[in-house]
C-alpha positions as CSV (number, residue, x, y, z in Angstrom):
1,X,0.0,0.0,0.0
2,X,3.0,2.6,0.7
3,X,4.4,1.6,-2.5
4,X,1.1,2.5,-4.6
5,X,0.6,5.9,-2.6
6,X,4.5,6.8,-3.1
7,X,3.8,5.8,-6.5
8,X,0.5,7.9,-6.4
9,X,2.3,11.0,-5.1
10,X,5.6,10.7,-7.7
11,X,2.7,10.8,-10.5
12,X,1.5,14.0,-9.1
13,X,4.0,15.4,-8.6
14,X,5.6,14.9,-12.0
15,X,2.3,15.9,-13.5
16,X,2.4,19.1,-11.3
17,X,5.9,19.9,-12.6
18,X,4.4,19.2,-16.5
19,X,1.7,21.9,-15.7
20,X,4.0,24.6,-14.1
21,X,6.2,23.8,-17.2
22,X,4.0,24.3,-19.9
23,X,2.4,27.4,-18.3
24,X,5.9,29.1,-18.9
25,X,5.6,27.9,-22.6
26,X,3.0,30.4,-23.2
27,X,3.1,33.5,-25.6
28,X,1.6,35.8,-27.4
29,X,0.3,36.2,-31.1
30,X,-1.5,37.7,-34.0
31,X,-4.3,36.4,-35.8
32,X,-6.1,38.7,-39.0
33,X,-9.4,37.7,-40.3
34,X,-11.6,40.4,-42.2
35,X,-9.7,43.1,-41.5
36,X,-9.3,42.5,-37.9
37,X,-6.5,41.7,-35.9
38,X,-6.5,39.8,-32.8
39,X,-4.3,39.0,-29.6
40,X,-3.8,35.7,-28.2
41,X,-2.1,34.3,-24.9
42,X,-1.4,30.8,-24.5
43,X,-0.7,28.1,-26.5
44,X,-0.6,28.0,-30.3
45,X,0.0,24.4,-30.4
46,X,-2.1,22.9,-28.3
47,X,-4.9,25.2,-29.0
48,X,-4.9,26.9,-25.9
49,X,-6.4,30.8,-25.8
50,X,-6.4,32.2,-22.4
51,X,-9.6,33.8,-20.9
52,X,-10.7,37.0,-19.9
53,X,-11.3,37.0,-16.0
54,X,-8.0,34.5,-16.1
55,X,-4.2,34.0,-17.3
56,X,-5.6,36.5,-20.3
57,X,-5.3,39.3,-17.7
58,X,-1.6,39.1,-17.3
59,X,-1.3,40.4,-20.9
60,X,-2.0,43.9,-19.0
61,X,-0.7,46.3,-21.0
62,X,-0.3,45.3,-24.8
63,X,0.9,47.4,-27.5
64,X,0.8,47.5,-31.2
65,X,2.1,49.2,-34.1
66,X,2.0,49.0,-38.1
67,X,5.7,48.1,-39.6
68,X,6.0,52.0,-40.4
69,X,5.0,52.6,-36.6
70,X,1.5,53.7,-36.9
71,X,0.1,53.0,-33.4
72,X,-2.7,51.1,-33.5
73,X,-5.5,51.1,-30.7
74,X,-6.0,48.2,-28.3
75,X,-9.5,47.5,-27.6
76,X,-10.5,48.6,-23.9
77,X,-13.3,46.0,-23.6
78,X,-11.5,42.4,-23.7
79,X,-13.4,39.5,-25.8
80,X,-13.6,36.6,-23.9
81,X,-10.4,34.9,-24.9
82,X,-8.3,37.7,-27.2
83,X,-7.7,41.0,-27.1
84,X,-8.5,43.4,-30.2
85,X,-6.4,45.6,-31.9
86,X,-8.2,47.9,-34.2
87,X,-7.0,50.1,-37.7
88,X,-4.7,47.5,-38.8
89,X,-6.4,47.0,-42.0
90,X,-4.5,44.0,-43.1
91,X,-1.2,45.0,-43.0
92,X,2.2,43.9,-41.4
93,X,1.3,44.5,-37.3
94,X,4.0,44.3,-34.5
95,X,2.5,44.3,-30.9
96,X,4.3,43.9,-27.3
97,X,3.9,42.8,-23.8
98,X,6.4,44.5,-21.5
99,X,4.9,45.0,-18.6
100,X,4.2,41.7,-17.0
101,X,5.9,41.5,-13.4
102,X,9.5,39.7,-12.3
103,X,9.3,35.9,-12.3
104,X,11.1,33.4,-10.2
105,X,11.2,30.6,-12.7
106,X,14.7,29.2,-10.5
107,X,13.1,26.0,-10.6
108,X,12.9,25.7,-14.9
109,X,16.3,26.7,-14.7
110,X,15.8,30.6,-15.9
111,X,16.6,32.2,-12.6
112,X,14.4,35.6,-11.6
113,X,13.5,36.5,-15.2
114,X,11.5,40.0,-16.7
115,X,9.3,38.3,-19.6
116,X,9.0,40.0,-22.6
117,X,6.3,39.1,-25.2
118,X,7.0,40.4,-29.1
119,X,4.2,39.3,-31.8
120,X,4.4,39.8,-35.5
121,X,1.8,39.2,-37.9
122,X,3.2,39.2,-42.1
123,X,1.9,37.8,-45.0
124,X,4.9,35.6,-45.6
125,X,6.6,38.3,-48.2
126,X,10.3,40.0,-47.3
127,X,9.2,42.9,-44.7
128,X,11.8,45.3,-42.9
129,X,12.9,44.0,-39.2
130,X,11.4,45.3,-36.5
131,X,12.2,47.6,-33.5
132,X,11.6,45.0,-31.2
133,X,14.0,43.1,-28.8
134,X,13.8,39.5,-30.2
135,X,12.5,39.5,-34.0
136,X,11.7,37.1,-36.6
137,X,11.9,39.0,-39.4
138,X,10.1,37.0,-42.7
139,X,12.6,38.0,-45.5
140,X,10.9,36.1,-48.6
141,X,10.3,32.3,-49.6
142,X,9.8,30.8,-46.5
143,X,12.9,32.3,-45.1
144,X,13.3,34.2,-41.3
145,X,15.8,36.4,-39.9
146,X,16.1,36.4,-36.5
147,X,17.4,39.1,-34.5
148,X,18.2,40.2,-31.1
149,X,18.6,43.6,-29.7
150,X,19.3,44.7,-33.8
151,X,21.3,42.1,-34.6
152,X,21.3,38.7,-36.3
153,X,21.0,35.7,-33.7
154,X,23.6,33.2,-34.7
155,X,22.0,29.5,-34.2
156,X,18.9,30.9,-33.0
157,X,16.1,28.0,-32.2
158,X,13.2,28.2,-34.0
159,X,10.0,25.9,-33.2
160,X,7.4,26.2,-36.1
161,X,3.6,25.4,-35.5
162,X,1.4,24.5,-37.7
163,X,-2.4,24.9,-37.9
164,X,-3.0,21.2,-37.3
165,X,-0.6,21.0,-34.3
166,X,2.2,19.5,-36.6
167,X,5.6,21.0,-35.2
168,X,8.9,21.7,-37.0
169,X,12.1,22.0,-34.8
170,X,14.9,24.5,-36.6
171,X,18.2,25.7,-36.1
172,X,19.3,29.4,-37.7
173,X,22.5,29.4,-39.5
174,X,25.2,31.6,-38.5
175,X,23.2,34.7,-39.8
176,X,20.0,34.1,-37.9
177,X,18.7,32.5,-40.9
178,X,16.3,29.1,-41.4
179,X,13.9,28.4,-43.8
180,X,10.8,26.9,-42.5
181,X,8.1,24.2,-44.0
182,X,4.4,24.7,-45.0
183,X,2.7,22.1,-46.2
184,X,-0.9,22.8,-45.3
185,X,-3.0,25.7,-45.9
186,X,-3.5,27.8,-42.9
187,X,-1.8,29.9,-40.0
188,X,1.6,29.1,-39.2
189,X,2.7,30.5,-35.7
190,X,7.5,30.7,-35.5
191,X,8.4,31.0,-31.7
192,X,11.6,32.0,-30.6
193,X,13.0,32.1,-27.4
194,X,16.0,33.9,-25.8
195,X,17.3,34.4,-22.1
196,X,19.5,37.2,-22.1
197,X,21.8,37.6,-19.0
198,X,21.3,41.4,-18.1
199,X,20.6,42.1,-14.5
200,X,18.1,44.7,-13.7
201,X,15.2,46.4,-11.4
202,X,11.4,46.1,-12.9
203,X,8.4,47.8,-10.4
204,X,10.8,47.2,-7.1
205,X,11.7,43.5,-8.0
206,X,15.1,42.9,-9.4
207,X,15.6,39.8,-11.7
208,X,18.9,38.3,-13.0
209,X,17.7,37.9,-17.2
210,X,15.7,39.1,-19.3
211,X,13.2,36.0,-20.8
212,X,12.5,37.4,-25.0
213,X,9.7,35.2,-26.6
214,X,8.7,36.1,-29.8
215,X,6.3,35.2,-32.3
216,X,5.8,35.3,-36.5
217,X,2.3,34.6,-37.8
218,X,2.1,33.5,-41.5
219,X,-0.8,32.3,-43.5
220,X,-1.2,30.0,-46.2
221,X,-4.3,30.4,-48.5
């Protein structure tokens, strides 16, 4: 019987640890349908959209600009599971989350991180990079450019989601650069991920690095 409920406790435990894991997989990103734009937080992947009244809430103060830096607006009023961002009218949109508080994620092996969320929405065609911190930059035939603080990121890691939950693991050359797969029609979702060791001071709390996670959406008529 102590056998089954040591067993019984490992299991939880390890499932525990699987949750707390994957919660710090989440991110932000772009979705356009008929002219409108849309924010998600969770879970491309898995098909996981956070909720108002929830983990949506910790997207507190999102941004968003054109690629010439028109600011758009960000809907007041939430929708129950993504945040609007209005005036885009189909073209290239950048949005941001920066505020989100200090993290202690010791435990995943990031130390006391500041998040930083960076979305992109293209249509797949070469566009300009970005002003933001970690960038995939789409530069033409199923090509990225990833950058960090301005520059490329040599041997970046690229994990590329497809709409049916198929994933593509990548490697960027020494120039940033991978070129990614689509073989079904629909919206593709490129994560990147960066921990940058730069202490610092956010709201009172001081953290050791900087956590980056950035998003490309692409779609594929």
């Amino acid at each position: 019987m102590k056998t089954k409920k040591l067993s019984s406790i490992l299991v939880l435990g390890l499932f525990a640890l699987f949750q707390a894991t994957m919660a710090q997989a989440h991110f932000i990103w772009l979705e356009q349908a008929d002219g409108q734009t849309k924010l998600y937080f969770g879970e491309y992947e898995g098909g996981l959209r956070e909720k108002t009244g929830g983990k949506l809430d910790t997207i507190a103060t999102p941004a968003a600009t054109t690629l010439d830096n028109k600011v758009l607006q960000v809907a007041a009023k939430r929708a129950e599971n993504y945040i609007a961002i209005e005036g885009a009218n189909n073209q290239a949109v950048l949005a941001h989350e920066l505020g989100m508080k200090v993290k202690d994620l010791t435990k995943y092996y990031y130390g006391i991180v500041k998040p930083m969320y960076y979305a992109r929405h293209g249509n797949g065609n070469a566009e300009a990079a970005s002003s933001h911190a970690l960038d995939i930059q789409p530069i033409g035939n199923n090509k990225v450019r990833v950058h960090l603080n301005g520059k490329p990121l040599a041997k970046a890691k690229l994990k590329v989601m497809a709409p049916n939950q198929w994933l593509q693991e990548l490697d960027a050359d020494e120039n940033g650069e991978a070129t990614y797969n689509m073989p079904w029609a629909g919206l593709y979702v490129l994560e990147a991920i960066y921990l940058e060791a730069k202490p610092g001071e956010f709201q009172g709390d001081k953290y050791e690095n900087i956590r980056h996670v950035s998003t490309l959406s692409v779609m594929k008529k």
